[in-house]
BATISE-360851 format. One record per residue (C-alpha): residue number from 1; chain; x, y, z. Coordinates in pm, 1 decimal. Example, Ala and Ser with C-alpha at 12.3 -4.5 7.8 and 13.67 -1.06 7.14 Angstrom:
% residues 2
(1 A (1230.0 -450.0 780.0))
(2 A (1367.0 -106.0 714.0))
This chain:
% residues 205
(1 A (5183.0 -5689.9 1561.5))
(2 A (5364.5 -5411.1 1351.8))
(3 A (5473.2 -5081.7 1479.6))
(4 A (5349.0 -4932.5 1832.2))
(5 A (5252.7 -4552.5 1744.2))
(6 A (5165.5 -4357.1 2042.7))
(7 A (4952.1 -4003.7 1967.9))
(8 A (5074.3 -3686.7 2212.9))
(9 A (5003.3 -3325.7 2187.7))
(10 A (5243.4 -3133.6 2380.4))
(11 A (5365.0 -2723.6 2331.0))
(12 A (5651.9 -2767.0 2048.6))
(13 A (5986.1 -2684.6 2245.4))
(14 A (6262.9 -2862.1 2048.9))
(15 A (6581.5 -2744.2 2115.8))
(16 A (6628.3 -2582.9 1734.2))
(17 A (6287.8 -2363.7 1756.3))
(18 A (6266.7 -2048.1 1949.8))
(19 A (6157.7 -2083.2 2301.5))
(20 A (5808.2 -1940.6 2341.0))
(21 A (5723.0 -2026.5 1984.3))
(22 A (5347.5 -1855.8 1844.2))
(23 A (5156.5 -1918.1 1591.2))
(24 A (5099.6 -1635.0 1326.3))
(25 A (4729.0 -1527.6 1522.2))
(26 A (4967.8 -1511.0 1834.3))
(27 A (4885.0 -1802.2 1999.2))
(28 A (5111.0 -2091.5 2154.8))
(29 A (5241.1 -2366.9 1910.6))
(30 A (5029.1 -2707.1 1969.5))
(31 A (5131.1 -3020.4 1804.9))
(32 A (5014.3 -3361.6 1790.6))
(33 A (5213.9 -3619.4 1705.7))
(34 A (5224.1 -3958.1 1614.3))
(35 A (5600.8 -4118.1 1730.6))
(36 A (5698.0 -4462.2 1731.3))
(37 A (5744.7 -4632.9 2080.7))
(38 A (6016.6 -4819.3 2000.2))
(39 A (6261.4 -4551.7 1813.0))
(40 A (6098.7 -4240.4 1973.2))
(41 A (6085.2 -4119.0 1553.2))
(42 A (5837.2 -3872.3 1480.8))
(43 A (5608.7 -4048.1 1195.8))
(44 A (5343.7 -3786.3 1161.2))
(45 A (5247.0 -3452.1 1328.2))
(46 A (4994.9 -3167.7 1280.3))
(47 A (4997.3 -2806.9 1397.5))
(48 A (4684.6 -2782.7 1632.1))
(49 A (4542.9 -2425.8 1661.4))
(50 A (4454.4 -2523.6 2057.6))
(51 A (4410.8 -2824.6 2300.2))
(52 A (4053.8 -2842.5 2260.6))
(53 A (4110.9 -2950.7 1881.3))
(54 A (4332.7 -3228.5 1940.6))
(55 A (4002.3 -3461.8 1893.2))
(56 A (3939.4 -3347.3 1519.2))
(57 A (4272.9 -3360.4 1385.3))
(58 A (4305.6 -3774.0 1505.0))
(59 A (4145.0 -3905.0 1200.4))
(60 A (4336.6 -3664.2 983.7))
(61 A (4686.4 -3704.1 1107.3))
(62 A (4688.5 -4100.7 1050.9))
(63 A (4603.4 -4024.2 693.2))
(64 A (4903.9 -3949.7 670.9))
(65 A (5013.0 -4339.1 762.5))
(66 A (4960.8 -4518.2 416.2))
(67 A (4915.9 -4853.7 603.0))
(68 A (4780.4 -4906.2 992.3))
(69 A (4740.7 -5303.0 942.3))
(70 A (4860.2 -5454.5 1253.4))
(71 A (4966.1 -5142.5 1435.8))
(72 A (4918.8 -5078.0 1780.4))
(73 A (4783.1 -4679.2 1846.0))
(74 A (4834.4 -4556.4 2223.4))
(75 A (4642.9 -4271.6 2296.5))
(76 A (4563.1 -4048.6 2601.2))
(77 A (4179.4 -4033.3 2741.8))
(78 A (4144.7 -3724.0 2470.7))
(79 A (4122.5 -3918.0 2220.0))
(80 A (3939.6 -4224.8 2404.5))
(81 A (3623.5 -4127.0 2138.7))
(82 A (3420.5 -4408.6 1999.2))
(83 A (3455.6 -4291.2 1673.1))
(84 A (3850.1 -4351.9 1683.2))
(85 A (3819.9 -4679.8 1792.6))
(86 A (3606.9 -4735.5 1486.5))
(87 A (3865.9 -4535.5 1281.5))
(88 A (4112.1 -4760.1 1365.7))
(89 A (3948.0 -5111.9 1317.7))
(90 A (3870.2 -4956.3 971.8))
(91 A (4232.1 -4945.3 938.7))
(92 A (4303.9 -5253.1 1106.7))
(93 A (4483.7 -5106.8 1333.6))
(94 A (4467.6 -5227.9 1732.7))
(95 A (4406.1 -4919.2 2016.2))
(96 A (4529.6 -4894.3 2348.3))
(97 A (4309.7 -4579.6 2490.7))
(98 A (4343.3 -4418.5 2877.7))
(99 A (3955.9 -4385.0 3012.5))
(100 A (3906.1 -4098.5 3199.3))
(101 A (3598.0 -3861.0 3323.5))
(102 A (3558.1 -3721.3 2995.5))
(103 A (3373.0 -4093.5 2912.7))
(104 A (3181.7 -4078.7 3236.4))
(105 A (2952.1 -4428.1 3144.3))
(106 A (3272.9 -4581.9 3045.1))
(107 A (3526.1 -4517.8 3339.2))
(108 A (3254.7 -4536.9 3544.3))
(109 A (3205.3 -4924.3 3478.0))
(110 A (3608.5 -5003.9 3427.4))
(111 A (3596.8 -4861.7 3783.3))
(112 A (3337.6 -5075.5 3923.3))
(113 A (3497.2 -5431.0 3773.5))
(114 A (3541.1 -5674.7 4041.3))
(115 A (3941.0 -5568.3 4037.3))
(116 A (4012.9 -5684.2 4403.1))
(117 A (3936.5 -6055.9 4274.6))
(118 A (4166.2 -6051.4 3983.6))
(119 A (4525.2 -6146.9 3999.6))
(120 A (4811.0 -5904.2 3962.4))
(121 A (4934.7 -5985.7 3608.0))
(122 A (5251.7 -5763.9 3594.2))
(123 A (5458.7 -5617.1 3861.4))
(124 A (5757.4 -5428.4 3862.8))
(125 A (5995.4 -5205.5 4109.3))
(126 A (6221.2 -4989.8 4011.0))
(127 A (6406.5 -4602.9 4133.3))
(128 A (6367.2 -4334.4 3951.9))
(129 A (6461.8 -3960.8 4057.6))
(130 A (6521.6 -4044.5 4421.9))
(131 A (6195.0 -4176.3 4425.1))
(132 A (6106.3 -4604.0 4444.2))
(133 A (5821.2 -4696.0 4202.7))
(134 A (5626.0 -5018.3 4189.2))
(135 A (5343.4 -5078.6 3903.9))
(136 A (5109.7 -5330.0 3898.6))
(137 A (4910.7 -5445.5 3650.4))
(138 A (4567.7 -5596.0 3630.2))
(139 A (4388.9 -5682.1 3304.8))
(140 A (4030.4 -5851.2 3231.9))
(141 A (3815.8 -5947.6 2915.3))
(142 A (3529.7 -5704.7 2911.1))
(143 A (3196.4 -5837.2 2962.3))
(144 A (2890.8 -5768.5 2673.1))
(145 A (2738.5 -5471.2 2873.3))
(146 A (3030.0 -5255.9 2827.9))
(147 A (2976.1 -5058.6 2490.0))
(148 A (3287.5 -4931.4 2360.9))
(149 A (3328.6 -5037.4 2005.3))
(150 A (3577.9 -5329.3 1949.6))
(151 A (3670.3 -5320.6 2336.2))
(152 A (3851.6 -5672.1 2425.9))
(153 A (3993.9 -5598.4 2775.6))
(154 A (4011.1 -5373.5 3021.2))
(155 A (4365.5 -5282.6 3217.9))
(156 A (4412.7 -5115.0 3588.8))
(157 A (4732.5 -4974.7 3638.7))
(158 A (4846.5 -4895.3 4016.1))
(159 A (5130.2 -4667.5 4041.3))
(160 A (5242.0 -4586.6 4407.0))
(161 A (5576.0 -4440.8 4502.1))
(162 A (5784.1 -4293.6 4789.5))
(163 A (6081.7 -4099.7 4842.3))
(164 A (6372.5 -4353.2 4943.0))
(165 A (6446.4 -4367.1 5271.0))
(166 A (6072.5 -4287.2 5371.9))
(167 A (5752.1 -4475.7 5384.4))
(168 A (5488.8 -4247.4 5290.8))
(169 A (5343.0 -4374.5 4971.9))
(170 A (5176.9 -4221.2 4676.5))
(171 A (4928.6 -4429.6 4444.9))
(172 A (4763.2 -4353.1 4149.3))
(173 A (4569.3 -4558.7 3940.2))
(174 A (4467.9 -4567.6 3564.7))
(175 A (4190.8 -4733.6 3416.5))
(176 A (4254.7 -4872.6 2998.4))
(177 A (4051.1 -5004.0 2766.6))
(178 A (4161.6 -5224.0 2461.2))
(179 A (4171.6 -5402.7 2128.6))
(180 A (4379.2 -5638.8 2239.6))
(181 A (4255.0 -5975.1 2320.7))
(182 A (4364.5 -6153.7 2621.0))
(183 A (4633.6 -6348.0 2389.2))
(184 A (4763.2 -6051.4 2204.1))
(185 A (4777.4 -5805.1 2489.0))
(186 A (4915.6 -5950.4 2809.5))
(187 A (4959.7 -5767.4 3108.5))
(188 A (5331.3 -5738.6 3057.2))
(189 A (5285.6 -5579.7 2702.1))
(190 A (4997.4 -5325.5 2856.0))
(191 A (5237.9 -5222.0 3092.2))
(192 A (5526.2 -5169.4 2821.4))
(193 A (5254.6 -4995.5 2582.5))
(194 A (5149.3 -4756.4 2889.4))
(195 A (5514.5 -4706.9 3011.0))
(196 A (5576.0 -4608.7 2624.6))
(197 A (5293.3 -4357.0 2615.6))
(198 A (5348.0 -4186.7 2896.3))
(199 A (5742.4 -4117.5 2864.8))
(200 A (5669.5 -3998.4 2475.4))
(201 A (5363.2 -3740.6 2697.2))
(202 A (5647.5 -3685.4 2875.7))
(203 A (5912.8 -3558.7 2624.5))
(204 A (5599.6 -3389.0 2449.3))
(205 A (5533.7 -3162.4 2721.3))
């Protein structure tokens, strides 16, 4: 596998641009960006009139990649849209996409998977911000009736944490969908590739 390239939009706030940055028609400045997991470089971004547009400039900002062979694109539920996944086999490019309500069929049935009989593939604990955080990670090949194009495997990530010194837990959990096959994209790597995405949302927003 090549480069990781995760896909965020996020308010532009860099330190060098005026705080409260518009656009000439007024409104706030929207990027999306496509950044490298492993150096945090920005490869390729576009200036995205509003949220709701994020889906239609996907396609057009990895133009902008001359070659996606072997890449790994991680992407929030946004841009979970069958037509990217197709976008990106065309490119030959692997996805890692977040399912959410806005593919009701599809998180619907990651949801219902018979989770509580698979075995925890990845674990980890950790602090972070006066807070103790353990992940686990789940992942399963996808059976025929699921129709997202190119699927493999499915991932469940379970986040709960506490404050320390308490034991009131939080938990959230994320449902994935993926390219990967079970030998390319092992729990362990899912959980990097997620952990990846979500710090470069992060330092987007």
């Amino acid at each position: 596998m090549g480069t990781v390239l995760g896909t965020g939009g996020g308010h532009r706030h860099r330190r060098e641009e005026v705080r409260g940055a518009k656009n000439g028609g007024g409104t706030r400045v929207h990027l999306l960006a496509g950044i490298d997991h492993t150096t945090g470089a920005v490869l390729v971004q576009a200036n995205v009139s509003e949220k709701h547009n994020e889906i239609t400039y996907f396609k057009p900002l990895l133009e902008g990649m001359n070659n996606l062979e072997g890449v790994v694109i991680s992407a929030d539920a946004l841009h979970t849209q069958r037509e990217h996944a197709e976008y990106l086999h065309s490119r030959g490019a692997e996805y890692v996409f977040t399912v959410k309500a806005n593919q009701p069929k599809l998180h619907d049935q990651l949801r219902a998977l018979p989770w509580n009989r698979v075995r925890v593939g990845h674990k980890t604990r950790d602090t972070a911000n006066g807070r103790e955080i353990e992940r686990t990670v789940k992942c399963v090949s996808l059976a025929a009736g699921i129709k997202f194009p190119h699927a493999a495997q499915a991932a469940q990530i379970t986040r709960s944490s506490r404050p320390l010194g308490t034991r009131k837990w939080s938990t959230e959990t994320v449902h994935i969908v993926t390219s990967l096959a079970p030998g390319q994209g092992k729990p362990e790597l899912i959980a990097s590739l997620i952990r990846g995405h979500w710090g470069i949302e992060n330092g987007l927003h």
